[in-house]
C-alpha positions in Angstrom: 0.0 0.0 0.0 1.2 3.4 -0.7 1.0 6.2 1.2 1.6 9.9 1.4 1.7 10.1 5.3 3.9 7.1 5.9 6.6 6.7 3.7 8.5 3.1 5.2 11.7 3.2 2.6 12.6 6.7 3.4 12.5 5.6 7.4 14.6 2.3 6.5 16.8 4.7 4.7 16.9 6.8 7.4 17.9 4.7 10.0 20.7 3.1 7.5 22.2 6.3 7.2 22.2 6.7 10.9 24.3 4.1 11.5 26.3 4.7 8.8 26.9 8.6 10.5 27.4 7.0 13.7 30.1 4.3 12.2 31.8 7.0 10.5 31.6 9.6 13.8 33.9 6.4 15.6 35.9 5.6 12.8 36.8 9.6 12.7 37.5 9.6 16.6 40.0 6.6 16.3 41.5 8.4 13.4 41.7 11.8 14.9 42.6 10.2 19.0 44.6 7.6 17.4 42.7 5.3 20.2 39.5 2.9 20.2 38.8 3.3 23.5 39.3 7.3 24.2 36.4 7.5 26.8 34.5 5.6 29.4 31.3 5.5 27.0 33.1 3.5 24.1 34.2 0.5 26.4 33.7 1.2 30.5 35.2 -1.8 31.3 38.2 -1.1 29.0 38.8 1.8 30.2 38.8 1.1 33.8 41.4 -1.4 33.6 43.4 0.9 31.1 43.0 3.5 33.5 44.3 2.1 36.6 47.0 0.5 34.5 48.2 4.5 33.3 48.0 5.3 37.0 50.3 2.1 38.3 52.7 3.5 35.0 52.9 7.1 36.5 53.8 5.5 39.6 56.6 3.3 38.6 58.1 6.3 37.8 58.0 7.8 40.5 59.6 4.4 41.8 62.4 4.4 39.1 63.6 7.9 40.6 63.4 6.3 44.1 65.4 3.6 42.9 68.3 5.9 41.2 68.5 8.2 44.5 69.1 5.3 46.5 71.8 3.3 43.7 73.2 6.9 43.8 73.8 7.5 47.5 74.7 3.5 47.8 77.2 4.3 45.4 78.4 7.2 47.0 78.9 4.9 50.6 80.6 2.3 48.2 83.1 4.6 46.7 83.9 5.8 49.6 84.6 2.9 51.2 86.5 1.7 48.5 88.8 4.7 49.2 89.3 4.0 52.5 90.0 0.2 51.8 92.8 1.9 49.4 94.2 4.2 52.3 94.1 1.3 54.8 95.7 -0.9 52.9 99.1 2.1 51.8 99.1 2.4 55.9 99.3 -1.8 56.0 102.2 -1.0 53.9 103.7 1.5 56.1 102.9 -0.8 59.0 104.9 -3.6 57.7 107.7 -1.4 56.8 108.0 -0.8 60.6 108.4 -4.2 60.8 112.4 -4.0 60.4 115.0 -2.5 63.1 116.6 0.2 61.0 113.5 2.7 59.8 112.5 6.2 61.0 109.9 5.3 62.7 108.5 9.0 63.5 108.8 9.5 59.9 106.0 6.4 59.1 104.1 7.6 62.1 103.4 10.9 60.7 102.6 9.5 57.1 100.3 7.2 58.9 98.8 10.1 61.0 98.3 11.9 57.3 96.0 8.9 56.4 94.0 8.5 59.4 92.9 12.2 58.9 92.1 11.5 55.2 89.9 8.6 56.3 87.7 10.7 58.6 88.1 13.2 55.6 86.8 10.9 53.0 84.0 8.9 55.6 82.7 12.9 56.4 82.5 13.5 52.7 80.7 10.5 52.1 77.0 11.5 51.6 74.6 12.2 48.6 71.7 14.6 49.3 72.7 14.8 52.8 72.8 10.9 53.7 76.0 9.6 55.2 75.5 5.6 54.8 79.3 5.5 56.5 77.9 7.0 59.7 75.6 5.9 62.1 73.9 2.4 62.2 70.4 1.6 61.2 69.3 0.9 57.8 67.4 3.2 55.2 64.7 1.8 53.0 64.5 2.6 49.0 61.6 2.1 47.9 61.4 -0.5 44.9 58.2 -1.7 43.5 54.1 -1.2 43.9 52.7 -4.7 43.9 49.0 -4.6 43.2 47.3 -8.4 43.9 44.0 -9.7 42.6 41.8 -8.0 44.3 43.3 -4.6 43.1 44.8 -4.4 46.9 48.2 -2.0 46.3 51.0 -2.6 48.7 54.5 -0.5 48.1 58.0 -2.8 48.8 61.2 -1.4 49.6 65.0 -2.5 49.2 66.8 -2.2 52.9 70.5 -1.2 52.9 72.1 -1.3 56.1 74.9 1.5 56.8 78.2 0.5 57.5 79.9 2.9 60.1 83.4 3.4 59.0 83.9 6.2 61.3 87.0 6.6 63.8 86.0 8.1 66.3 84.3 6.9 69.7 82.1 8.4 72.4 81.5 6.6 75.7 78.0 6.5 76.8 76.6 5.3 80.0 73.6 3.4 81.0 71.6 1.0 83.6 71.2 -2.7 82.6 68.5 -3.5 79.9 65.5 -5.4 80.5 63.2 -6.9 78.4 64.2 -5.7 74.1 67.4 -5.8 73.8 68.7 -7.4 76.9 71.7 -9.6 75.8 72.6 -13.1 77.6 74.3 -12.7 81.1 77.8 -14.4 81.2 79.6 -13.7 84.5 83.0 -14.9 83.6 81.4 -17.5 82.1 84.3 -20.5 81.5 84.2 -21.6 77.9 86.1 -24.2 77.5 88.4 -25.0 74.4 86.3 -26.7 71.2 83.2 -25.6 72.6 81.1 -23.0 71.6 78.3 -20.0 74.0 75.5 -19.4 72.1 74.6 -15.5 73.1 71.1 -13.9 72.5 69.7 -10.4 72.0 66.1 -10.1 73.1 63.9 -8.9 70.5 61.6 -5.6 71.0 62.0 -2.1 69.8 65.5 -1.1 70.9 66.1 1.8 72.4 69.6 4.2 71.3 71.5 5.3 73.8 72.3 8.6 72.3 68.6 9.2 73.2 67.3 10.9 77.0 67.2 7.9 79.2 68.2 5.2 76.6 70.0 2.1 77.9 71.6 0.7 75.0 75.0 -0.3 75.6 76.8 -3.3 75.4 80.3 -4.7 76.7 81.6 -7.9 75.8 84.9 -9.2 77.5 86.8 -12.7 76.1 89.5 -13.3 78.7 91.4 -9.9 79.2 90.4 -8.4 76.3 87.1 -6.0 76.3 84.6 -4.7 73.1 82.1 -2.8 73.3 79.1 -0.7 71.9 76.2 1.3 71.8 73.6 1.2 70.1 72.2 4.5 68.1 69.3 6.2 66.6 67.7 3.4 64.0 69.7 0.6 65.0 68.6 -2.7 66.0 69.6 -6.0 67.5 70.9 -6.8 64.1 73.6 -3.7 64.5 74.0 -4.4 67.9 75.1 -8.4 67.4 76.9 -7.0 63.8 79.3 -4.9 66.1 80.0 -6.4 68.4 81.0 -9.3 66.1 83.3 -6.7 63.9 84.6 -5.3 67.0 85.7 -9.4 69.0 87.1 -9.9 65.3 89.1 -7.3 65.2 91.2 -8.4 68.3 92.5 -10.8 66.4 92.3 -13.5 69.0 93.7 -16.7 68.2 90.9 -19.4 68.1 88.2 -17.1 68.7 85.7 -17.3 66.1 82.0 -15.5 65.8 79.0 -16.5 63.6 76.6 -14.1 63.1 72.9 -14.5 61.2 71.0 -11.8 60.7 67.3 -12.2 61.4 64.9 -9.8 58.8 62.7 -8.8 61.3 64.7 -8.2 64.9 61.4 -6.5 66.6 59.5 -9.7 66.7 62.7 -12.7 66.5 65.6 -12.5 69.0 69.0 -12.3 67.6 71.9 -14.4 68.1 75.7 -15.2 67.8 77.8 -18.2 68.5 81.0 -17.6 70.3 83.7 -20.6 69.2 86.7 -20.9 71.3 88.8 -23.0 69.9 92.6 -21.4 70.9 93.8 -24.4 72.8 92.4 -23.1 76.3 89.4 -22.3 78.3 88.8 -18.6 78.2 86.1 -16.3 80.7 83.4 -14.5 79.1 81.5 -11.4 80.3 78.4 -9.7 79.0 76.9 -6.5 80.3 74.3 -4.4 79.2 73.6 -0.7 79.6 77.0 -0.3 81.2 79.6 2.5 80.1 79.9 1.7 76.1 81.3 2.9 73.2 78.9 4.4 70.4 80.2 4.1 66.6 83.3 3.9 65.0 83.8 1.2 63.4 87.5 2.4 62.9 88.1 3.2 65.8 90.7 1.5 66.3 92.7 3.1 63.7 93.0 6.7 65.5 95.1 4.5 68.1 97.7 2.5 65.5 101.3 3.9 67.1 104.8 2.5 65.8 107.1 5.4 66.6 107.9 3.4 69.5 109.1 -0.2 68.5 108.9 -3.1 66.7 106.3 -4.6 69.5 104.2 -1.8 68.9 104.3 -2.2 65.3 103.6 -6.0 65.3 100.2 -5.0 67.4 99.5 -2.1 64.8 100.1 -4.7 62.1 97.4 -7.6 63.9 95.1 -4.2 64.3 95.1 -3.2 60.9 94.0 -6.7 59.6 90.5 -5.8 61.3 89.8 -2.9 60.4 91.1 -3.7 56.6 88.7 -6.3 56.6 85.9 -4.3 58.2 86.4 -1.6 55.5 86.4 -4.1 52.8 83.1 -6.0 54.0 81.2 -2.5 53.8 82.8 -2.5 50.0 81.2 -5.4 49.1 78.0 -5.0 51.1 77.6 -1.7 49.5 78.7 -3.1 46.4 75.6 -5.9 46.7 73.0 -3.5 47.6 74.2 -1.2 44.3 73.6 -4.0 42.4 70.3 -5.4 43.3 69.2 -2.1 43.3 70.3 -1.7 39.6 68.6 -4.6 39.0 65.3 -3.3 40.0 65.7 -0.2 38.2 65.9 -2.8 34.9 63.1 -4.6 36.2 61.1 -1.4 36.7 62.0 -0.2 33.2 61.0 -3.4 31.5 57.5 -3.9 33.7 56.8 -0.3 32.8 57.5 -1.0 29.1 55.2 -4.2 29.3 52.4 -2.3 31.1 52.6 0.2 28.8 52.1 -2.4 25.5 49.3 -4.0 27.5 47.2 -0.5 27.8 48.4 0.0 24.0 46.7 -3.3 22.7 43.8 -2.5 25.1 42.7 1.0 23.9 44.8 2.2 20.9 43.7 2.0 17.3 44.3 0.0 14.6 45.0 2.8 12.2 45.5 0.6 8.7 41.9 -1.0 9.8 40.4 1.7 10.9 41.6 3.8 7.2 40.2 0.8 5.0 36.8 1.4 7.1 36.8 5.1 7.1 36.6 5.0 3.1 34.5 2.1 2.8 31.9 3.7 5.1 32.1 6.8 3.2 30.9 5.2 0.8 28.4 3.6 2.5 27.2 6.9 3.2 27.5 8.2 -0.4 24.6 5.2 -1.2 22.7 6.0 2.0 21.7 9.6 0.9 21.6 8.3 -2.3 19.0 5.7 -1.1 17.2 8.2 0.9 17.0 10.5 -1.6 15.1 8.0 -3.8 12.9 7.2 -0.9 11.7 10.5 -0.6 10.7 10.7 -3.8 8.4 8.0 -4.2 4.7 9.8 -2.6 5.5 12.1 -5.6 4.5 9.5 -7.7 1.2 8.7 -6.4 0.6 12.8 -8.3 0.4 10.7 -11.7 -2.7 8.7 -10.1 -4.4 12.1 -10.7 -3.4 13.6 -14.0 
């Protein structure tokens, strides 16, 4: 039936040519955005998970600056170090060359005078943005990654580099026994005998520095005649405490004395402890006290004190001395050295996860643009034929006028 007032092929047409419009109008948006998904309204659930993905990008960015402050004041610590390993090891040198009879012994003393004060010179210099990693004890935490689980929960980790206090100086501190975190075990001239080992415990609990008002921190450990001690600082924890001490009985040098030390990762909630070997031929007395008179710091203490102006004795103890604190300089080398790397590691990682995310959004929302090119001109003309088809639609009621010529 025809009809003037309803015309069904022009509203067929019509609607064709709608959707034609509206193909093109997308088409031209992928084209001009360069992205299929530029909104929420083209694909909401598309775009929520590319959005949250952009967002964990912009953060790992922020991460990958975190993580080249902290490789660059780790390397900083590590060059330093290095140095002093370098100057410890020309005033070995010297040290041996006491060794003979026939030397000017003033003359070494003052060249090994001139290197203590570069160390302290070079462990003062040591910092990057105002952090010293060669003073103090504690740690500092760089942080690494943004871990996001399946439930879209977001967690942050971080890398933990422990400072390694290569300074020379010392500074006695007093306290009242500790009770509770960071009590050590009591030994009262404590008889170990020879091939036989003490096992020695550090409570664990927030430990409190002695450098701090009322603090109670300290620690002295005596093997036989010989006494170590220290005190505990601002950040540190059983871990420093235990590491130390450890350092300090090794440096002695003591012949058969041997101390095993394993860090624990969290100290507040795990007690820390070392194993005492004695195996020099002969029983020898132990003591421990806690929050008596202690020394703070200085790692190199000892090195302030190395004297062989006066004789070859006193040059074959600077030469036993120096062995420890070489060897404590050289394990903060290669600690600093391991926490460089790992953390250059997860600056790669970083990179590469960012680079992957960033493919993942791309295949999500971005274009296709040689597809969406070939459908641009094959919708064009598509809407070429639709107005043409429309156009012929409409002009059909004026041929019901010949039914009345």
């Amino acid at each position: 039936m025809s009809s003037i007032l309803t015309n069904s092929s022009a509203m067929v047409a019509l609607e064709t040519l709608r959707g034609i419009n509206k193909s093109l109008s997308q088409v031209q948006s992928q084209i001009s955005t360069g992205k299929k998904v530029a909104n929420a309204s083209d694909n909401a659930s598309i775009f929520a998970i590319s959005t949250v993905m952009q967002t964990d990008v912009a953060s790992f960015k922020q991460i990958s600056d975190s993580l080249n402050l902290g490789s660059s004041t780790v390397g900083v610590a590590r060059a330093a170090a290095e140095n002093v390993t370098t100057l410890l090891q020309d005033m070995k040198a010297l040290i041996v060359s006491a060794q003979e009879e026939n030397v000017d012994r003033g003359k070494i003393q003052t060249d090994i005078d001139e290197l203590v004060l570069q160390v302290q010179s070079v462990v003062a210099a040591a910092q990057f943005n105002g952090q010293n990693l060669l003073e103090g004890g504690g740690n500092i935490s760089i942080l690494s990654s943004l871990d996001r689980d399946s439930n879209q929960s977001v967690t942050t980790s971080s890398i933990s580099v422990n400072r390694q206090n290569l300074e020379t100086a010392n500074s006695t501190v007093a306290g009242t026994t500790i009770a509770g975190a960071g009590a050590i075990t009591a030994l009262t001239a404590s008889s170990l005998a020879d091939a036989a080992s003490q096992v020695v415990t550090l409570t664990a609990g927030a430990l409190v520095a002695s450098n701090t008002a009322g603090a109670t921190s300290g620690y002295t450990f005596q093997i036989g005649t010989e006494t170590v001690s220290f005190a505990a600082r601002a950040g540190d924890t059983q871990n420093d405490v235990a590491r130390n001490l450890k350092n300090s009985i090794d440096a002695l040098g003591l012949t058969g004395i041997t101390v095993d030390l394993t860090e624990v990762a969290d100290p507040v909630t795990t007690n820390v402890t070392f194993t005492v070997t004695n195996n020099s031929g002969a029983a020898v007395n132990l003591t421990t006290t806690s929050g008596d008179a202690s020394t703070a710091g200085g790692g190199l203490a000892g090195v302030a004190d190395i004297d062989v102006s006066t004789s070859s004795a006193t040059a074959a103890t600077a030469l036993s001395d120096i062995e420890g604190l070489l060897q404590t300089a050289i394990d903060a080398s290669a600690s600093f050295g391991s926490s460089q790397k790992r953390i250059g590691n997860q600056i790669e990682f970083v990179s590469q996860l960012s680079d992957a995310l960033k493919d993942g959004i791309g295949a999500l929302v971005d274009a296709d643009i040689e597809e969406a090119s070939a459908r641009l001109q094959s919708l064009q003309v598509q809407q070429q034929l639709g107005i043409q088809a429309l156009s012929i639609a409409n002009q059909q009621p004026q041929q019901l006028l010949a039914l009345f010529r």
